[in-house]
C-alpha positions as CSV (number, residue, x, y, z in Angstrom):
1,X,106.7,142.0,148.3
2,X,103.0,143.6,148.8
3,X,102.2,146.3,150.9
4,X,100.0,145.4,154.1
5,X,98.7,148.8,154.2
6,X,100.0,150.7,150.9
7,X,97.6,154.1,151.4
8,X,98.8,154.5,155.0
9,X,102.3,154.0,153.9
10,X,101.8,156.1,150.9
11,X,100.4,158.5,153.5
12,X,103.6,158.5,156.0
13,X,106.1,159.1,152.4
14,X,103.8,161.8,151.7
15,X,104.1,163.1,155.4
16,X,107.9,162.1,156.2
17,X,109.3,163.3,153.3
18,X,107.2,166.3,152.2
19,X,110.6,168.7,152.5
20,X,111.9,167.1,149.7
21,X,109.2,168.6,147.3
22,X,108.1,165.4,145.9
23,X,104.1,164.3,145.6
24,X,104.4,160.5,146.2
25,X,101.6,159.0,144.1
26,X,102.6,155.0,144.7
27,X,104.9,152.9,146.0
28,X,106.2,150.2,143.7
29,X,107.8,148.4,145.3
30,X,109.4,147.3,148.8
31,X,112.3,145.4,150.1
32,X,112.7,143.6,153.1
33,X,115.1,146.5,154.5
34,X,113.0,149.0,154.0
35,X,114.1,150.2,150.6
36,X,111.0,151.7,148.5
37,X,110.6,152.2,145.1
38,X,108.2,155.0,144.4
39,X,106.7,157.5,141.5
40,X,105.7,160.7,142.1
41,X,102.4,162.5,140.3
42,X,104.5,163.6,137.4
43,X,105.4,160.3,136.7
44,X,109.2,159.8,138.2
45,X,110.3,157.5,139.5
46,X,112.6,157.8,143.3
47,X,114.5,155.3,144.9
48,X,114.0,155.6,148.7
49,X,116.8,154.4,150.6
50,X,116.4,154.3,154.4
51,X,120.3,153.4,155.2
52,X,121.7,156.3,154.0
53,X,118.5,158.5,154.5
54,X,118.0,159.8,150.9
55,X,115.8,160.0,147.9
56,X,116.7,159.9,144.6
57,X,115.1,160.2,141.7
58,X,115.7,157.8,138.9
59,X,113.4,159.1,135.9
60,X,110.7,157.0,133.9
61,X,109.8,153.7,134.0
62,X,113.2,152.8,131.6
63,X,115.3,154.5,133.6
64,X,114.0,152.7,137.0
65,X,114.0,149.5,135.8
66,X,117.9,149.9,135.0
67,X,118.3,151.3,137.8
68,X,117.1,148.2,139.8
69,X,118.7,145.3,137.0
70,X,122.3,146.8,138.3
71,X,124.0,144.8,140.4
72,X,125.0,147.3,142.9
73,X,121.2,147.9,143.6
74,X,120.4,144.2,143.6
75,X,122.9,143.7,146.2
76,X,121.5,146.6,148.3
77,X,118.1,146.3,147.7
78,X,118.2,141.7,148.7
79,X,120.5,142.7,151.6
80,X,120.9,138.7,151.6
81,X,123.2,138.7,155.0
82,X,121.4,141.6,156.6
83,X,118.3,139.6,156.3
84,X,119.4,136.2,157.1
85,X,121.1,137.3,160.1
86,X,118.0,139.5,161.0
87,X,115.7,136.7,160.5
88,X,117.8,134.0,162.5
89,X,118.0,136.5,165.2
90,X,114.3,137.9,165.1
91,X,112.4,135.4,163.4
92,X,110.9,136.4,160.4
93,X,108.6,139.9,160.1
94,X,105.3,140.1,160.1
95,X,103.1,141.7,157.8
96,X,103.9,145.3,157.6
97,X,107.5,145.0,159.1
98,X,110.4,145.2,157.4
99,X,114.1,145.0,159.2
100,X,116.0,148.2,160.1
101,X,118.6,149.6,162.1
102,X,118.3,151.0,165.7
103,X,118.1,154.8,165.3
104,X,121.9,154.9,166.7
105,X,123.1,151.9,164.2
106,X,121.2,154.3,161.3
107,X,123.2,157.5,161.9
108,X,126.7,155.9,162.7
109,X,126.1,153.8,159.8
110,X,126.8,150.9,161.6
111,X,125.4,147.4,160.3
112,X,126.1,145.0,162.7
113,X,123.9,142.3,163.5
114,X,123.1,143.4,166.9
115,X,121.5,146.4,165.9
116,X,118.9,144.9,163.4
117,X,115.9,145.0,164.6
118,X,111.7,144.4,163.4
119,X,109.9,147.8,162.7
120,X,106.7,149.0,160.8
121,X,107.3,150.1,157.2
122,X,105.4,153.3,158.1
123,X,107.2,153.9,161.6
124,X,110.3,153.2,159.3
125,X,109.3,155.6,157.0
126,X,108.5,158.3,159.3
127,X,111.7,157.8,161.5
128,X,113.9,157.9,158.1
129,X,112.2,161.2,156.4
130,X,112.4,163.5,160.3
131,X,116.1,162.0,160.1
132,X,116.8,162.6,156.9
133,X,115.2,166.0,157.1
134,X,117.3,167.0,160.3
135,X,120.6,165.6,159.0
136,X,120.4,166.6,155.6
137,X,122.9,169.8,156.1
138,X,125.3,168.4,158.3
139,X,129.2,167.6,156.9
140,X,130.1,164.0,156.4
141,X,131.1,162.7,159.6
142,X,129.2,165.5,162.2
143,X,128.7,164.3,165.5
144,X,125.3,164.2,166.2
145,X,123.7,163.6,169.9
146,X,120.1,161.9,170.0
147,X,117.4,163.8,172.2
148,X,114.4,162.1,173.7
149,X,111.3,164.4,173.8
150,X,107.4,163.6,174.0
């Protein structure tokens, strides 16, 4: 899948996720959900995945590629009923979108087809880095309560 705007969603990775220490220097690649395969200056590689807010880093090229040949990740990364439902539901995204989870759906880790929804890879990727950053300390299973500011 190619990037509609690949330096402004570079930029928003190198934004969003900045707390995690890594330089983002390119994103490889990008699945329909969201999921981003990136390498930072030094040459790692990181697999971003927006469902369960974390980054993690895979190693060089080798190292990625088996990474994304395992059937676990290929499962994950094609989401095949996530995006059929999504797309019978929402119609298909346009460029730039990807499918997500409403921000409640995202930190109950609840993926039922109701709370799919169309979103900018960039608004995605800001909305997942904040989250990730803000949740990162809390225990499995934490309560957390959403707050609406401006």
């Amino acid at each position: 899948m190619t990037l509609a705007e690949p330096a402004r969603a570079l930029r928003a990775l190198n934004s969003a996720w900045r707390w995690t220490g890594v330089e983002f220097a390119e994103i490889v690649a990008q699945s329909l959900m969201g999921h981003l395969l990136t390498v930072d200056r030094a040459g790692t590689y990181h697999y971003l995945d927006p469902d369960l807010l974390t980054l993690c880093p895979l190693g060089d090229e080798a190292a990625a590629q088996l990474h994304m040949a395992q059937s676990e990740t290929q499962r994950v990364w094609r989401a095949d009923a996530l995006v059929d439902a999504a797309t019978e539901r929402l119609g298909f995204t346009a460029l730039g979108e990807v499918y997500s989870r409403t921000l409640p759906a995202l930190l109950a880790g609840d993926y039922g087809h109701e709370h799919l929804i169309r979103i900018s890879l960039v608004e995605l990727i800001y909305l997942t880095g904040d989250l990730a950053r803000q949740t990162r300390d809390l225990p499995e299973g934490a309560r957390v309560q959403l707050k609406v500011t401006k």
